[in-house]
C-alpha positions, -999 to 999 in steps of 0.1 A, spaced: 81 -344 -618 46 -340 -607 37 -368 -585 9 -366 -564 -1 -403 -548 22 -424 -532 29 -458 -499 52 -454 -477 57 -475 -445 66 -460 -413 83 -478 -382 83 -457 -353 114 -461 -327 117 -489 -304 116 -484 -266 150 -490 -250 154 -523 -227 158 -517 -188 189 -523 -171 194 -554 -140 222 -538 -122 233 -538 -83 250 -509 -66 284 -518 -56 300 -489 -37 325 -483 -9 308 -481 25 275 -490 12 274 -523 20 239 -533 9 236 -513 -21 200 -527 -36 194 -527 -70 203 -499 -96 193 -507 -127 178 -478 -149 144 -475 -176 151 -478 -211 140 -443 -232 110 -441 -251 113 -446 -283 110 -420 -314 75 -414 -333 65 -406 -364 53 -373 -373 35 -362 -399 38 -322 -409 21 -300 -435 41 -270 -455 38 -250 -478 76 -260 -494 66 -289 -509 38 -291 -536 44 -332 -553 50 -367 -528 82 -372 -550 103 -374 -522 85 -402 -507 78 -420 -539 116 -428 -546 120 -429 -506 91 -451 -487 107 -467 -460 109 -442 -429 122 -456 -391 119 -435 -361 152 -437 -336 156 -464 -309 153 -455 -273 187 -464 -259 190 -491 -230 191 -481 -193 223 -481 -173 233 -489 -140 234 -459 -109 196 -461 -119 206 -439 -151 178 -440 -178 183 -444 -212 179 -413 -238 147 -415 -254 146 -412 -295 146 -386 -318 110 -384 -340 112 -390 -373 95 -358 -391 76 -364 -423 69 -329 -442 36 -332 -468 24 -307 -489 -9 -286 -475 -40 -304 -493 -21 -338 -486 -47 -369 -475 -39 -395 -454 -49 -428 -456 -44 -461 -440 -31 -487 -466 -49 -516 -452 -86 -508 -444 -89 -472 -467 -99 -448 -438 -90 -412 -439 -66 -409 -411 -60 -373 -416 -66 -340 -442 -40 -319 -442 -54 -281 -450 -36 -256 -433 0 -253 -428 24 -271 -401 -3 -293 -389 14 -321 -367 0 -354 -367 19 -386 -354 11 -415 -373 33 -441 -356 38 -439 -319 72 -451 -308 76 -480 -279 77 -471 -246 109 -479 -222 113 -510 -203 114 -504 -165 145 -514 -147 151 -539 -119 153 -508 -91 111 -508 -99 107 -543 -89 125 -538 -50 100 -547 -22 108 -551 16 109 -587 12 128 -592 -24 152 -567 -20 177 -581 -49 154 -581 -81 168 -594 -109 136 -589 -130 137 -560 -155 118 -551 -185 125 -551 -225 115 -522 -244 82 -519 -264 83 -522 -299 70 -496 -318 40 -492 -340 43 -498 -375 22 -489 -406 16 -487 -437 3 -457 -449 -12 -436 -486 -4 -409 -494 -33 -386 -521 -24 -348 -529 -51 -330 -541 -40 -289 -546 -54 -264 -526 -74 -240 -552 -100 -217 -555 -105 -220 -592 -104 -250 -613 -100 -245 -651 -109 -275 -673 -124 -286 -710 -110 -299 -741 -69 -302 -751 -59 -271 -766 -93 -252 -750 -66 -226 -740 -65 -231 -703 -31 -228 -708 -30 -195 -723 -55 -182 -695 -38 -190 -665 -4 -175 -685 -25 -146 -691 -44 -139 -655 -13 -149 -633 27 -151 -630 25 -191 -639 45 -202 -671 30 -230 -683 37 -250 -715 16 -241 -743 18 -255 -775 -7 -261 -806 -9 -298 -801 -32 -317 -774 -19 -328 -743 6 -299 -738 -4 -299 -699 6 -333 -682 2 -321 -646 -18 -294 -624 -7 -259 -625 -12 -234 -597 -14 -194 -604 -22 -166 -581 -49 -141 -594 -50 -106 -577 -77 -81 -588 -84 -48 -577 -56 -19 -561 -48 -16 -528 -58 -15 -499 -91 -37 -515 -70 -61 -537 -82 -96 -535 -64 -127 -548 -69 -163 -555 -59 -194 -567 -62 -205 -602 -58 -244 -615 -50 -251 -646 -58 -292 -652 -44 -311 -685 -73 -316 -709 -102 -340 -707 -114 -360 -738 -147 -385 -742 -138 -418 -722 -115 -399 -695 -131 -421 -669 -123 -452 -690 -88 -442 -692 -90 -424 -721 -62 -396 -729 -49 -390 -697 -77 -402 -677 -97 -389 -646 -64 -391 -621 -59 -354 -619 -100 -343 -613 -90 -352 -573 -75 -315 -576 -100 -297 -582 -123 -313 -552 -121 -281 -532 -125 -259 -552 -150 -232 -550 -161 -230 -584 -150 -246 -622 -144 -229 -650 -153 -245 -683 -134 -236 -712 -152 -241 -748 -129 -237 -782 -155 -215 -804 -130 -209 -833 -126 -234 -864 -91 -246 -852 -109 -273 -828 -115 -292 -854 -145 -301 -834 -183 -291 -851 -200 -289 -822 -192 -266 -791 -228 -278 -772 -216 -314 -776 -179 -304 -765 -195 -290 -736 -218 -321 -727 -192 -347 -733 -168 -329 -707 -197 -324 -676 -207 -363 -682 -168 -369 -677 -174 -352 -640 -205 -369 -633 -189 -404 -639 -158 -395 -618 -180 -385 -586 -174 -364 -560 -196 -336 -561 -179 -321 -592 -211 -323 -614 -229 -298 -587 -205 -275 -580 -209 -239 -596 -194 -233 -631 -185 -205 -650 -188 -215 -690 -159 -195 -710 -160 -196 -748 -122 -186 -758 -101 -178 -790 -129 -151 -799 -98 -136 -822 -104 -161 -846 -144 -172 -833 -166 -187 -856 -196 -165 -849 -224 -197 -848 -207 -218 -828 -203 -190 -805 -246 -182 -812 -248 -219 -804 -232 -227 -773 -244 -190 -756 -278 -201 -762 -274 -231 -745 -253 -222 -714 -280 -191 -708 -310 -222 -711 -294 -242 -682 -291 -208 -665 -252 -207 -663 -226 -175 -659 -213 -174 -694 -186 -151 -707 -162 -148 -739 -129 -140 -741 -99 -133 -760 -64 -147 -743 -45 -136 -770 -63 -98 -775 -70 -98 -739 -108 -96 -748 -132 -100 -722 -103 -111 -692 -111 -88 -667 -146 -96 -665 -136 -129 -661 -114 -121 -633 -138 -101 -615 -163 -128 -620 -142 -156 -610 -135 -134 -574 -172 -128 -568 -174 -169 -569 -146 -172 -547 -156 -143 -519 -192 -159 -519 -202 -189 -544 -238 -186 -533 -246 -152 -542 -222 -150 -579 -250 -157 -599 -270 -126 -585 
């Protein structure tokens, strides 16, 4: 299960209590005070890897608790401080604090440490509080508690490429046909119900580049009402370097107008925000096995007005792919200079 927001409440460790204890040995007739600190407790720790790729394991699991420091002793012994409690996210993992919505931390690189919850220090015992004239303290300190929060959790994938359009557009098919990913596909709407991730590599060696391809379930008109399955899953395609629009030219849409498919889907990323609306996009027309030859005319004409990359390709014949893929890595090495 793809799961990629989640709360979780974190209570790092509290600090161990310090110990009131005398020494009481033989020929040491005024022994003083012994008592030892308490340990420090645990923290939190936040960590980003590459093993995980979904916040399920903290969705059915929100509650985490760091270890207690343990309580000093007496022959001024100090007690063990606490283990840390390590979290592991997913890279491309956000942090947020529950209560006032700032971003605590972006996690976009792999094993970043970050301690969200620091645990309570030790109290100090009674052989701190000696002085020439109170040489028999019995004051000694309790342990600090440690910090607790509340915290959200947002995933949004790491990607180079985000694929998007209509149900049934054949992003599906694409990212089946340009990568290793197996993704459903089917010849009814919806077939995608969460992200997928593929690996492009173009070229031979030693000059083969790669990237990473997204493949998002389809949009419809009211997406950012709630409509279909929503906006939820645009957050993954944020950082990407460039979106790929997929428009169905065949008959099997079911849909007249491949202009107005194209429209309706670009006003769904203007109302969700975010920048998607300006970053650079590749318009695909696809299932050109089977294309109706004006609603191909049509939408060409239009993408070339608003001076757009357009290409047209075959998923199924393998038409027109490798252009695509060697467009796509021209975005992705330098976004700035693709349309050149």
């Amino acid at each position: 299960m793809f799961i990629d927001e989640a709360k979780i409440r974190v209570k790092a460790g509290d600090g161990g209590n310090g110990c009131m204890a005398f020494r009481r040995e033989k020929f040491v007739p005024r022994g003083g005070p012994s008592g030892g600190d308490g340990g420090r407790g645990g923290d939190i720790v936040m960590q980003s890897t590459q093993r995980h790729n979904t916040l399920i394991h903290f969705r059915y699991n929100p509650e985490h608790k760091a270890q207690r420091g343990e309580h000093g002793l007496g022959s001024n012994c100090s007690g063990s401080d606490g283990l840390d409690k390590v979290l592991q996210v997913p890279v491309g993992t956000s942090l947020f604090d529950a209560e006032t919505g700032e971003l605590v931390h972006d996690f976009q690189e792999p094993d970043e440490r970050v301690v969200v919850a620091k645990g309570g220090r030790g109290g100090r015992g009674n052989q701190h509080f000696a002085t020439s004239t109170h040489q028999a303290p019995r004051e000694h300190e309790l342990g600090r508690t440690g910090e607790e929060r509340v915290y959200r959790l947002e995933l949004k994938l790491l990607a180079d490429v985000g694929l998007l359009g209509y149900p049934n557009a054949g992003k599906s098919t694409l990212i089946s046909r340009i990568s290793a990913a197996k993704p459903k596909i089917a010849d009814y709407p919806f077939t995608t119900l969460e992200p997928n991730l593929g690996v492009v590599t173009v070229g031979e060696e030693p000059n083969q580049e790669s990237f990473v391809v997204a493949d998002l379930p389809g949009l419809i008109e009211g997406a950012h009402l709630g409509s279909g399955l929503g906006v939820q899953f645009l957050r993954h395609i944020e950082r990407t370097r460039v979106l790929v629009h997929l428009v169905d030219v065949s008959d099997a849409s079911g849909r007249p107008d491949p202009v107005e498919d194209f429209k309706i889907i670009n006003n769904e990323l203007a109302s969700f925000g975010h920048g998607l609306e300006e970053k650079p996009m590749i318009v695909v027309a696809t299932k050109l096995d089977s294309v109706n030859p004006e609603k191909l005319k049509k939408l060409a004409t239009h993408v070339k007005r608003r001076k757009l990359e357009f290409h047209a390709i075959s998923a199924v014949t393998g038409e027109g792919i490798d252009e695509l893929k060697w467009a796509l890595a021209k975005y992705v090495r330098q976004p700035e200079l693709a349309a050149d």
